[in-house]
MARBA-3410 file (N, C-alpha, C, O; in Angstrom, 1 decimal):
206
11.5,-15.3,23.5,10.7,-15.6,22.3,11.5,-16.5,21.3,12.4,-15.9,20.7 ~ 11.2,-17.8,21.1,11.7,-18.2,20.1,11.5,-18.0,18.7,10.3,-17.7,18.5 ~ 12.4,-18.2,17.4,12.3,-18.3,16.4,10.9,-18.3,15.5,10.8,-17.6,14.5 ~ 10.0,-19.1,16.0,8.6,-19.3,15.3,8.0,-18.3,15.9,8.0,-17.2,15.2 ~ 7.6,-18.2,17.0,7.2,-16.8,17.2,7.2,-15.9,16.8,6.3,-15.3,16.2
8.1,-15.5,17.1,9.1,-14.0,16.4,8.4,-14.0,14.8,8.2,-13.0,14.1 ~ 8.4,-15.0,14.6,8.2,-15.0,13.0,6.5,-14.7,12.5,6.0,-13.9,11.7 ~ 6.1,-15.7,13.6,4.4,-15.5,13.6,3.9,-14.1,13.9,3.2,-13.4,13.1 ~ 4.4,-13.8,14.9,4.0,-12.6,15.5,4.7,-11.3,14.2,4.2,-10.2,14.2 ~ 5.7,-11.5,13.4,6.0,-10.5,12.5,4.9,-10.3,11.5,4.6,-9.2,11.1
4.2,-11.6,11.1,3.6,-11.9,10.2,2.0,-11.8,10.3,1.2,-11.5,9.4 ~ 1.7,-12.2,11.5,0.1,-11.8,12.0,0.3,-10.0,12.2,-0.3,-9.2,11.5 ~ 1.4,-9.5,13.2,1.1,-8.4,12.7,0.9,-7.7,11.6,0.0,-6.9,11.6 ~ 1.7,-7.8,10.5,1.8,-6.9,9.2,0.6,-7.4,8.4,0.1,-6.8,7.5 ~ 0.3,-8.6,9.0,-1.1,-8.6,7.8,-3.0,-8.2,8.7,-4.2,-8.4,8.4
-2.3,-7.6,9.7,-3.9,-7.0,10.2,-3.4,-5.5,9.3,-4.2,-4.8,8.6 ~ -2.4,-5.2,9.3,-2.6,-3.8,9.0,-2.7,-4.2,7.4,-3.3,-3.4,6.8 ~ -2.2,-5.3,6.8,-2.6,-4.8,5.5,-4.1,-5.1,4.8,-4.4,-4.6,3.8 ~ -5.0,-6.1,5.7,-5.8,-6.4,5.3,-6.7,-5.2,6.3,-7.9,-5.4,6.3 ~ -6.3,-4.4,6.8,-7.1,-3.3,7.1,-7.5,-2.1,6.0,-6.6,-1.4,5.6
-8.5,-2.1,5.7,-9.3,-0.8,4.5,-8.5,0.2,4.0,-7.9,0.6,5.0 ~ -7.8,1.0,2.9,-7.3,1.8,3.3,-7.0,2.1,1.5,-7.7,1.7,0.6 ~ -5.8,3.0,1.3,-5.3,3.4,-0.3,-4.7,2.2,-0.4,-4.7,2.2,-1.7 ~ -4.2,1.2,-0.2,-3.6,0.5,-0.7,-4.4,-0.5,-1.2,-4.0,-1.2,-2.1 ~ -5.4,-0.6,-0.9,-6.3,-1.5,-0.9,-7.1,-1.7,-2.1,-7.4,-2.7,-2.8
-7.6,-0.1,-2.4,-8.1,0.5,-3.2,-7.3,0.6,-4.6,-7.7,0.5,-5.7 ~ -5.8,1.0,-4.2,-5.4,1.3,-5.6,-5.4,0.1,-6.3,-5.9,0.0,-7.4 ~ -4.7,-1.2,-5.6,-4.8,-2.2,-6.2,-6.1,-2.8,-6.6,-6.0,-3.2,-7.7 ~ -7.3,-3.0,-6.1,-8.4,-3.3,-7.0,-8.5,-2.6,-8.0,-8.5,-3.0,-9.1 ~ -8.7,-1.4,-7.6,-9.0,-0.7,-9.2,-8.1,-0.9,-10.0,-8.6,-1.7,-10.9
-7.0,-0.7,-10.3,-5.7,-1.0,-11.2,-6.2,-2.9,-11.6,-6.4,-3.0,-12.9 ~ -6.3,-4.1,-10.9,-6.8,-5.0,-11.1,-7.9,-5.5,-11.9,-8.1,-6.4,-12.8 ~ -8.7,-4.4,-11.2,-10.5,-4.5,-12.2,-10.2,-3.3,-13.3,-10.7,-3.7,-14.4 ~ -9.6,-1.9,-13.4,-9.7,-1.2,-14.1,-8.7,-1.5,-15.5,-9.0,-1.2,-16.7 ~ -7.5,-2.0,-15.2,-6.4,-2.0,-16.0,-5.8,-3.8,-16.4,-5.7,-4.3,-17.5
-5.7,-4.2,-15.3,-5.0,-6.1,-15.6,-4.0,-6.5,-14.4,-3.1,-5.8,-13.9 ~ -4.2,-7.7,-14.3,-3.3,-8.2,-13.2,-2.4,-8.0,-13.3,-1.9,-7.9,-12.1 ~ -1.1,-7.6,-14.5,-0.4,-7.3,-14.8,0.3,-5.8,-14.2,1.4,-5.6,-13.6 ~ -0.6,-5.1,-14.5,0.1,-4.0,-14.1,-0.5,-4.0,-12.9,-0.1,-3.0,-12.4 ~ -1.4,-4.6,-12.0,-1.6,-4.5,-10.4,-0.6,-5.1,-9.5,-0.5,-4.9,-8.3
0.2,-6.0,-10.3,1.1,-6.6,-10.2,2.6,-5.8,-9.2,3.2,-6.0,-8.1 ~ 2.7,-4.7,-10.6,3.4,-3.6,-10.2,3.3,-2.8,-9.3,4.3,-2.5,-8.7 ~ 2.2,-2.4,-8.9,1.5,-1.9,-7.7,1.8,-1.9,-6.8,2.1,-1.1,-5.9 ~ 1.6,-3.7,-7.0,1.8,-4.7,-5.4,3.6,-4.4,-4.9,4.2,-4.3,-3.8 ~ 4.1,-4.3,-6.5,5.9,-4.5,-6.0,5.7,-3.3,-4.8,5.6,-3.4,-3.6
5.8,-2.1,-5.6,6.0,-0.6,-5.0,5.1,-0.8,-3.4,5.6,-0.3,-2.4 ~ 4.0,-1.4,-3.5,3.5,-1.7,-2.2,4.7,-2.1,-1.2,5.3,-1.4,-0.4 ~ 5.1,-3.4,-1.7,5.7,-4.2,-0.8,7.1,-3.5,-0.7,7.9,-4.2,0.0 ~ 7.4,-3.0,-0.9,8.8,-2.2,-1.4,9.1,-1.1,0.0,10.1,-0.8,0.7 ~ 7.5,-0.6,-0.1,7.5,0.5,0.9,7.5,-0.1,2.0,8.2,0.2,3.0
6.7,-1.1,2.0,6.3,-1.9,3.4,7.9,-2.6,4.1,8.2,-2.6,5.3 ~ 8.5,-3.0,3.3,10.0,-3.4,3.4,10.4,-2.2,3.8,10.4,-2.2,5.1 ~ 11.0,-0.8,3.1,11.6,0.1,4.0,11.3,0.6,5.2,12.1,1.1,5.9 ~ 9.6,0.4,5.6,10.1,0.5,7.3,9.5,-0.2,7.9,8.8,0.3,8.8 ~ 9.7,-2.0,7.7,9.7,-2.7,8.6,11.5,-2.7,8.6,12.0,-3.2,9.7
12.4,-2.3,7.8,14.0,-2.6,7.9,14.2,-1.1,9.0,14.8,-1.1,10.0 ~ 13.5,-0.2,8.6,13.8,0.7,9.8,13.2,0.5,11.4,13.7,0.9,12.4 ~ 11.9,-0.2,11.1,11.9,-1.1,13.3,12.9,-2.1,13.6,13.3,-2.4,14.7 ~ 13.6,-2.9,12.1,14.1,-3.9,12.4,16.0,-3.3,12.8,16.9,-3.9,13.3 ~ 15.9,-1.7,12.2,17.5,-1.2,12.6,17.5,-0.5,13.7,18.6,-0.2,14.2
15.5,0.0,14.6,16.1,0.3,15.6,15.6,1.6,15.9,15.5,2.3,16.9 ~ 15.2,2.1,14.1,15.5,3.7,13.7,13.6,3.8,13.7,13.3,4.9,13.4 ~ 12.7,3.2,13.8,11.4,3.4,14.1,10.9,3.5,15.1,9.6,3.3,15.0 ~ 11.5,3.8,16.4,10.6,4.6,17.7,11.3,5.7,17.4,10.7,6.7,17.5 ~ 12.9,5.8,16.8,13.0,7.1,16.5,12.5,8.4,15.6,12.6,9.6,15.7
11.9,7.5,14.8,11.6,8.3,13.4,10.1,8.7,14.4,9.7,9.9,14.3 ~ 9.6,8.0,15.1,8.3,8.4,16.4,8.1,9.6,17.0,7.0,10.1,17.3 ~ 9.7,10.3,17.2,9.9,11.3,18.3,10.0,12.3,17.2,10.0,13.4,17.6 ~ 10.1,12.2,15.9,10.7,13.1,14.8,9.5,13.7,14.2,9.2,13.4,13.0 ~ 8.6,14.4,14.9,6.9,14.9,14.6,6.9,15.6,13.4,6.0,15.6,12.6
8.3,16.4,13.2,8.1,17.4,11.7,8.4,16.5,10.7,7.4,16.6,10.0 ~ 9.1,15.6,10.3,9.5,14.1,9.8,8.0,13.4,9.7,7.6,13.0,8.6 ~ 7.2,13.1,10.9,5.8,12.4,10.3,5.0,13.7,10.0,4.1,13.3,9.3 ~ 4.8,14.8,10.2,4.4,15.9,9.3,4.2,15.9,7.9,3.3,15.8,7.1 ~ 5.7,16.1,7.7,5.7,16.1,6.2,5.7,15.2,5.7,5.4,15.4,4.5
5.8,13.6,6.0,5.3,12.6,5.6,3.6,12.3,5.2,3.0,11.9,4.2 ~ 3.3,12.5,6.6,1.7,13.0,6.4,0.7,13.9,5.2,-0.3,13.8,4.5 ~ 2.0,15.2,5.3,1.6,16.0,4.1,1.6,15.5,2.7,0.8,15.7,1.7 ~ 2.8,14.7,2.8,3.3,14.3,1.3,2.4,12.9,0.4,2.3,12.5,-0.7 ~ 2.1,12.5,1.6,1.2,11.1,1.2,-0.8,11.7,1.5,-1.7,10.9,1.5
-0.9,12.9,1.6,-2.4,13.3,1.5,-2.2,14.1,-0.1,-3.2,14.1,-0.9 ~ -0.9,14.9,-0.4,-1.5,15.6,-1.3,-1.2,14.3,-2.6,-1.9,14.3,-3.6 ~ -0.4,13.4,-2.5,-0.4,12.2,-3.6,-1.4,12.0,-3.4,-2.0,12.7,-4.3 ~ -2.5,11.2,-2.2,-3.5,10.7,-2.5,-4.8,11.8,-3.1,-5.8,11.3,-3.7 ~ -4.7,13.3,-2.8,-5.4,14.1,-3.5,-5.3,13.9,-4.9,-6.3,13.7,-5.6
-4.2,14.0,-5.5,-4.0,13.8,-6.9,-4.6,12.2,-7.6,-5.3,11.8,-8.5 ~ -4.2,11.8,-6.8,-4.7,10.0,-7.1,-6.0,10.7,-7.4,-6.4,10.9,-8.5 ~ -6.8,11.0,-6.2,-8.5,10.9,-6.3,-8.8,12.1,-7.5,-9.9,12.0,-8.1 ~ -8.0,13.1,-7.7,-8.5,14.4,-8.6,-8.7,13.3,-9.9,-9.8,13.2,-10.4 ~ -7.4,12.4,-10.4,-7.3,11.8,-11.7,-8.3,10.6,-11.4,-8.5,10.4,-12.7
-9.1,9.7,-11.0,-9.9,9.2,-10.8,-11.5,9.8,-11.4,-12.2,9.4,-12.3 ~ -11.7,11.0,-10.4,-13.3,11.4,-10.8,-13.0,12.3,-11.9,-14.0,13.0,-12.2 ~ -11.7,12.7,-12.9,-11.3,13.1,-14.1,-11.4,12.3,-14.8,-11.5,12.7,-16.0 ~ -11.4,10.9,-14.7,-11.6,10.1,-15.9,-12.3,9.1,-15.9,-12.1,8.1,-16.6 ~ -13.5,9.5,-14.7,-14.7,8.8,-14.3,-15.6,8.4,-15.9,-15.7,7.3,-16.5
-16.1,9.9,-16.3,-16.9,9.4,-17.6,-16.2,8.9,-18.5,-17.0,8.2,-19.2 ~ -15.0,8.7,-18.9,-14.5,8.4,-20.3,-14.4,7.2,-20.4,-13.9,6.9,-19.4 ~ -14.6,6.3,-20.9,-14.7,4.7,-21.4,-14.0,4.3,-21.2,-12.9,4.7,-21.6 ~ -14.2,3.2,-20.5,-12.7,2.2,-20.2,-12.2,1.8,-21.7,-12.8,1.4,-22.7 ~ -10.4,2.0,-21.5,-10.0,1.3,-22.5,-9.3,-0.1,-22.4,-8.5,-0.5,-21.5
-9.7,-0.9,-23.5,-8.9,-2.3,-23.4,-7.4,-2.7,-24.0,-6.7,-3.7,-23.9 ~ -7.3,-1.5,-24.6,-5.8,-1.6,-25.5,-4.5,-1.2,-24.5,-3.3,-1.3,-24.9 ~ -4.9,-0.9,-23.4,-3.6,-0.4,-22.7,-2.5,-1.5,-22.9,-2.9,-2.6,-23.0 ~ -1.5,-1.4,-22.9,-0.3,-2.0,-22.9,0.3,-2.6,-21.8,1.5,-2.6,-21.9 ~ -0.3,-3.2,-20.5,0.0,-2.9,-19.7,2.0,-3.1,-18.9,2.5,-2.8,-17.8
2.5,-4.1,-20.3,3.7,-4.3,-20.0,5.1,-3.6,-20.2,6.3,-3.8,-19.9 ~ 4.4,-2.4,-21.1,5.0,-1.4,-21.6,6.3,-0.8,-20.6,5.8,-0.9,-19.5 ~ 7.3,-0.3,-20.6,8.0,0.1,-19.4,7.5,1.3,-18.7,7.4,1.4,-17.4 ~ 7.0,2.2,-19.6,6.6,3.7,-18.7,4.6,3.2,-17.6,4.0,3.7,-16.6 ~ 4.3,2.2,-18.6,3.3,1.1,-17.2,3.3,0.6,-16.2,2.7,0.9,-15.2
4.2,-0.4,-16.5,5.2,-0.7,-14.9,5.8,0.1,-14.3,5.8,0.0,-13.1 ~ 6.6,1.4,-14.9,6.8,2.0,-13.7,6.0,2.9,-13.0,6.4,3.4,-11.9 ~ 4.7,3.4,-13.6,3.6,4.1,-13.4,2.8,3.1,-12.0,2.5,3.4,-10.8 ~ 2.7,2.0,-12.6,1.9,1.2,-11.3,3.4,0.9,-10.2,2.9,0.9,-9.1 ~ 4.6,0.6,-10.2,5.0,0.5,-9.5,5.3,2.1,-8.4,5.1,2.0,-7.2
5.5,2.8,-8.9,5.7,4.2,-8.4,4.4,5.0,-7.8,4.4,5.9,-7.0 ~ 3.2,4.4,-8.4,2.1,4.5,-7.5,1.8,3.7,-6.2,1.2,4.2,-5.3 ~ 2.2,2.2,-6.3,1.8,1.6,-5.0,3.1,2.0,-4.0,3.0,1.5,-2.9 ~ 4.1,2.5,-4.2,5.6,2.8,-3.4,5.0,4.4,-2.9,5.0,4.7,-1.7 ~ 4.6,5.0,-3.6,4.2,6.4,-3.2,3.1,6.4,-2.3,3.2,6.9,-1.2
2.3,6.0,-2.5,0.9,5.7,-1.9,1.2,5.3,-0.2,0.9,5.8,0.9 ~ 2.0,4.4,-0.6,1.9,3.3,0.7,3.5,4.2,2.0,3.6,4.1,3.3 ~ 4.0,4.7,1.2,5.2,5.4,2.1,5.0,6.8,2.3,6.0,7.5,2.6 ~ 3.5,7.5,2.2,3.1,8.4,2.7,1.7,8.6,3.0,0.9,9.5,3.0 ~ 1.7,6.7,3.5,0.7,6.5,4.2,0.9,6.7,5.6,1.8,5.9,6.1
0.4,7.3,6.3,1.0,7.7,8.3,0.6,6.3,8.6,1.7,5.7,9.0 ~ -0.5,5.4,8.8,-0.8,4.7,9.1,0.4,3.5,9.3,0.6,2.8,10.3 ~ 1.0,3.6,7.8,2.0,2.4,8.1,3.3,2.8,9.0,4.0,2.1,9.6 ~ 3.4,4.4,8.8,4.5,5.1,9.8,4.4,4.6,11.3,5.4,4.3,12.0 ~ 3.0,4.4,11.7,2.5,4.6,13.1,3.2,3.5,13.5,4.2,3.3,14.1
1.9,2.4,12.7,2.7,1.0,13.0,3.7,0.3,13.0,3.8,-0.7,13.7 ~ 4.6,0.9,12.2,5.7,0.6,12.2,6.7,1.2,13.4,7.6,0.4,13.9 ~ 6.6,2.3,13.7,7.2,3.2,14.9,6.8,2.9,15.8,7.1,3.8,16.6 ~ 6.3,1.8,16.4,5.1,1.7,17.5,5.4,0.2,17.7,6.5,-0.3,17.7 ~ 3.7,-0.4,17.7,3.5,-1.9,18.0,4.3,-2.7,17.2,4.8,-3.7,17.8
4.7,-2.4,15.9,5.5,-3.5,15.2,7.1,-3.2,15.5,7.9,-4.0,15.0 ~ 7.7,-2.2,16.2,9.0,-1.9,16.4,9.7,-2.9,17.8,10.8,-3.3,18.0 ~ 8.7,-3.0,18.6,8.5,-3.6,20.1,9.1,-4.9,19.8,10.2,-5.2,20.3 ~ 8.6,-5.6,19.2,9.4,-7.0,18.4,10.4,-7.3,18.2,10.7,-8.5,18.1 ~ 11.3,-6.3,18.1,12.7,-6.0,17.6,13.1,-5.7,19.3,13.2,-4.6,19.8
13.2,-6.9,20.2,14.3,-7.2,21.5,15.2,-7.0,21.3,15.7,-6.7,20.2 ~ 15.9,-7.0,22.4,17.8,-6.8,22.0,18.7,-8.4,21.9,19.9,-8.6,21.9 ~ 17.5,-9.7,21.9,17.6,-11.0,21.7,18.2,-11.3,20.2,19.3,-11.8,19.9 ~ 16.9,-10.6,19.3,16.7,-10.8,18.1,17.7,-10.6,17.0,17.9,-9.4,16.7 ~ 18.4,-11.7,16.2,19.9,-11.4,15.9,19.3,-10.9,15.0,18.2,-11.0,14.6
20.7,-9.9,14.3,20.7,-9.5,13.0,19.8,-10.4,12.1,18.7,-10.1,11.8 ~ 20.5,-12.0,11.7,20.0,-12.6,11.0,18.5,-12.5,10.7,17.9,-12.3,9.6 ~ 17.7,-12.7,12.1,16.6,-13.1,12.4,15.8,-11.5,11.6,14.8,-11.5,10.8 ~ 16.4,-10.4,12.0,16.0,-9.3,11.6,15.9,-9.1,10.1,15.0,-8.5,9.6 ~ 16.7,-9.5,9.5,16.8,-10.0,7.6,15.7,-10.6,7.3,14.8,-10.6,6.4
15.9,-11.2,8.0,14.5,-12.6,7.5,13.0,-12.0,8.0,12.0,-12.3,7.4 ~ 13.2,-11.4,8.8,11.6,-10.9,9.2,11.2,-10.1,8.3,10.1,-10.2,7.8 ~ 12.0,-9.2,8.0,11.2,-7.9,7.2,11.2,-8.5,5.5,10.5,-7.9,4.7 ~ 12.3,-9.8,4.9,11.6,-11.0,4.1,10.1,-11.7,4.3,9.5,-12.3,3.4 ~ 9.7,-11.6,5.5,8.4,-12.0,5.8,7.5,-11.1,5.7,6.3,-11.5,5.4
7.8,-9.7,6.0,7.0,-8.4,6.0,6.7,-8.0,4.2,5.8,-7.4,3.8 ~ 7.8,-8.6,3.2,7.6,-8.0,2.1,6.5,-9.8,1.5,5.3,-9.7,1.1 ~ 7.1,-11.1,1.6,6.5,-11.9,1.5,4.9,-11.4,1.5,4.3,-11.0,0.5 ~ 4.4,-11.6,2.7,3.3,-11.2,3.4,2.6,-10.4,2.4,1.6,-10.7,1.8 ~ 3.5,-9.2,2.5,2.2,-8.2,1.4,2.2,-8.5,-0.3,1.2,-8.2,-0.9
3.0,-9.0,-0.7,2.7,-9.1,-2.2,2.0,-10.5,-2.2,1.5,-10.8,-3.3 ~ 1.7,-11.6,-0.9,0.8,-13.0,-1.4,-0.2,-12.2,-1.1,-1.0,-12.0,-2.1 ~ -0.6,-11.5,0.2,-1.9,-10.7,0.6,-2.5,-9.7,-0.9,-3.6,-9.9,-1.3 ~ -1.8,-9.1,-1.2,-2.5,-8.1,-2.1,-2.4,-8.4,-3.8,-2.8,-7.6,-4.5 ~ -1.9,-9.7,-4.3,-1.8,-10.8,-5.3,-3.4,-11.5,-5.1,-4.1,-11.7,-6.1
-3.9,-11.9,-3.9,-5.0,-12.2,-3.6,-6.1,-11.5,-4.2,-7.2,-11.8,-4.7 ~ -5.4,-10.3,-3.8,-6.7,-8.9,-3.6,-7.1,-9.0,-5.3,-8.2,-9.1,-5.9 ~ -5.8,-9.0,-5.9,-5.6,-8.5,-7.6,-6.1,-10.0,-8.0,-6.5,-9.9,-9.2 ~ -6.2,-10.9,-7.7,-6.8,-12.1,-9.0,-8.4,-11.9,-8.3,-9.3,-11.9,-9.1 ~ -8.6,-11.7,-7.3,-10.5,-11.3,-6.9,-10.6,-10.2,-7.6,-11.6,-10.4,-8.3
-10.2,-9.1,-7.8,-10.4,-8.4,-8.5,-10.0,-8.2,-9.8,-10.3,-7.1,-10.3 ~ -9.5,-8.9,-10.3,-9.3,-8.8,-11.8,-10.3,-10.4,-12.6,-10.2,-10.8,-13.8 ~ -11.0,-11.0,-11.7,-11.9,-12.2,-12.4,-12.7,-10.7,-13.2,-12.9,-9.5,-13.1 ~ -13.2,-12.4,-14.4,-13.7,-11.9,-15.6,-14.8,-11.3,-14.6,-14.8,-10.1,-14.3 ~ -15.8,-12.1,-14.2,-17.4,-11.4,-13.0,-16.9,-9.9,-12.7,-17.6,-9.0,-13.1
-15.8,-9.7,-12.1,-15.7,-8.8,-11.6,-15.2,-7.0,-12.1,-15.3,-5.8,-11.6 ~ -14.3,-7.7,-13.5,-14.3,-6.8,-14.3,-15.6,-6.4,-15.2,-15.9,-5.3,-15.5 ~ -16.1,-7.5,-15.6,-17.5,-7.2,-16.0,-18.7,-6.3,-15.3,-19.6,-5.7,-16.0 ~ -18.5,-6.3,-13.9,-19.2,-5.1,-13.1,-18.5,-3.6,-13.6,-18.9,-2.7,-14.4 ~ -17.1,-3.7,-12.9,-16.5,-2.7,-13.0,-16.5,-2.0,-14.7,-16.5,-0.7,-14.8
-16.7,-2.8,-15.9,-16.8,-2.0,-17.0,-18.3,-1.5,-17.0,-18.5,-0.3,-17.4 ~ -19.4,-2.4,-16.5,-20.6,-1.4,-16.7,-20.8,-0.3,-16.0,-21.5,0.6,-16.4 ~ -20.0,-0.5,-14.5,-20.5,0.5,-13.7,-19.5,1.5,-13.4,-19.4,2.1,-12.4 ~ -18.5,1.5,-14.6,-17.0,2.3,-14.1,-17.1,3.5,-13.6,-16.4,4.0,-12.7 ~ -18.2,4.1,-14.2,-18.7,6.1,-13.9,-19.0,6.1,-12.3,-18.9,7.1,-11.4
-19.3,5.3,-12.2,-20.0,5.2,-10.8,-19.0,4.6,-9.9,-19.3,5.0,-8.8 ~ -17.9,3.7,-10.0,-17.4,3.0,-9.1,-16.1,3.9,-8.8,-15.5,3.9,-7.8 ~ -15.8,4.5,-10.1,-14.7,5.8,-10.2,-15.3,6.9,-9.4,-14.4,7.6,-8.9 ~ -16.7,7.2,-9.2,-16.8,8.2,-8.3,-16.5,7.9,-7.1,-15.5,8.4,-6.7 ~ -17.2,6.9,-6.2,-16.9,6.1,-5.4,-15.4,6.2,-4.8,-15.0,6.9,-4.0
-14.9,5.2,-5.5,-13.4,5.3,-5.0,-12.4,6.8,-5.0,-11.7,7.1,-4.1 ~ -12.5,7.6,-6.0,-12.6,9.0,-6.5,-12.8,9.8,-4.8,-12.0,10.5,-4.3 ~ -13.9,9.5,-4.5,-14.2,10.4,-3.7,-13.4,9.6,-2.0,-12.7,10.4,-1.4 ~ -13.6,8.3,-1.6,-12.9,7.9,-1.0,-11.6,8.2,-0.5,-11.2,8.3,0.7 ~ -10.6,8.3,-2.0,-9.2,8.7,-2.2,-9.5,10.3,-1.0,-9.1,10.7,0.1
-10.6,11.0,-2.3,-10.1,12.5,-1.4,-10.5,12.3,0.1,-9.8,12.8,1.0 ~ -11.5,11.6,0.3,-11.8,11.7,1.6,-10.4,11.2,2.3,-9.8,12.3,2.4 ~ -9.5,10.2,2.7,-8.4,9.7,3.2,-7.2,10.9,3.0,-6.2,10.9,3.7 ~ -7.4,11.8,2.1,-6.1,12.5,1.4,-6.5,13.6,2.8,-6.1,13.4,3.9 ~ -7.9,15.0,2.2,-8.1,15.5,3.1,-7.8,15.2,4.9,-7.2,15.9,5.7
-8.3,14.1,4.9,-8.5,13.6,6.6,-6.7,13.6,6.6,-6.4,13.9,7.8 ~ -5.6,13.5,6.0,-4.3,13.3,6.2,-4.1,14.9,6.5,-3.8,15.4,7.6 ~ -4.5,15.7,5.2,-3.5,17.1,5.4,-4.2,18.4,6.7,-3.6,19.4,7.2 ~ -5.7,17.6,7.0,-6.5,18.6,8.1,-5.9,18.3,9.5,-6.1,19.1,10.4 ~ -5.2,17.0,9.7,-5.0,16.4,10.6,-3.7,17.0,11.0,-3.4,17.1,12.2
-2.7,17.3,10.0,-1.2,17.8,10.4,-1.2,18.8,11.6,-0.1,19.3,12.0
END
């Protein structure tokens, strides 16, 4: 496999899984349409942040291992349904209350609120566990130099903050905030209920 490949193939994989449905998907629109590009921004870091720590763990070798480690994706599993429970509890809790426009969103304890939500979300998501332990570890030959391994999982973090920067300016247009403020009660149940549905489906499944 040469160089471009290796690189394509890092990069078509990581973006089926990220443009596949999911919490990550969700938290960033909402934070986008609910709050400002700004702090979806932050989101995206903590996203890509996680997505980086275990594409560096297929790229060290240590992600078919972490495969065979079932109590290890257990409590991982556990730990990323009851976050996403809480995610969805504070969602349909602050469904009726009026969107506010004054939020701050550059404030420090903001950024690190949206960053520490898309890092949590996304690293106790099993989904990206699987993938990463699995089909995206296979990639990592015994060809593939260190170097090349640096640089990939720079394409794995690239990859998700252009992909989900996308997601945050379609969802943060004026059109589309303008839905989301009339219909917030409703779009917060919606996603609200979503969240728990994904959270549950994690902790029934352990």
């Amino acid at each position: 496999m040469n160089e471009l490949t290796f690189f394509a193939s890092v990069a078509g994989l990581y973006f089926m899984l990220a443009v596949s449905p999911g919490p990550n998907f969700l938290i960033v629109s909402v934070a986008a349409a609910g709050k400002s590009k700004h702090y979806a921004t932050f989101v995206i870091l903590g996203i890509a942040t996680a997505s980086v720590f275990w594409a560096s763990l297929a790229a060290m070798g240590l992600g078919l291992a972490l495969a065979q480690l079932q109590d290890s994706q257990r409590i991982l599993q556990l730990f990323g349904g009851m976050y996403l429970l809480y995610i969805a509890f504070k969602t349909l809790k602050n469904a009726s209350l009026p969107l506010t426009n004054d939020i701050d969103s550059s404030t420090e304890g903001n950024i690190f609120s949206g960053y520490l939500s898309g890092l949590l979300t996304n690293l106790g998501n099993p989904k990206s566990l699987i993938f990463f332990s699995s089909v995206f570890a296979t990639l990592y030959t015994p060809e593939i130099t260190t170097m090349l391994k640096v640089w990939s999982v720079a394409v794995v973090g690239a990859v998700a903050i252009i992909w989900y920067l996308v997601v945050a300016f379609v969802f943060s247009s004026n059109k589309l905030q303008n839905i989301y403020t009339r219909s917030k009660k409703r779009i917060d149940y919606i996603v609200g209920g979503l969240l728990g549905f994904f959270s549950l489906k994690l902790i029934l499944n352990l």
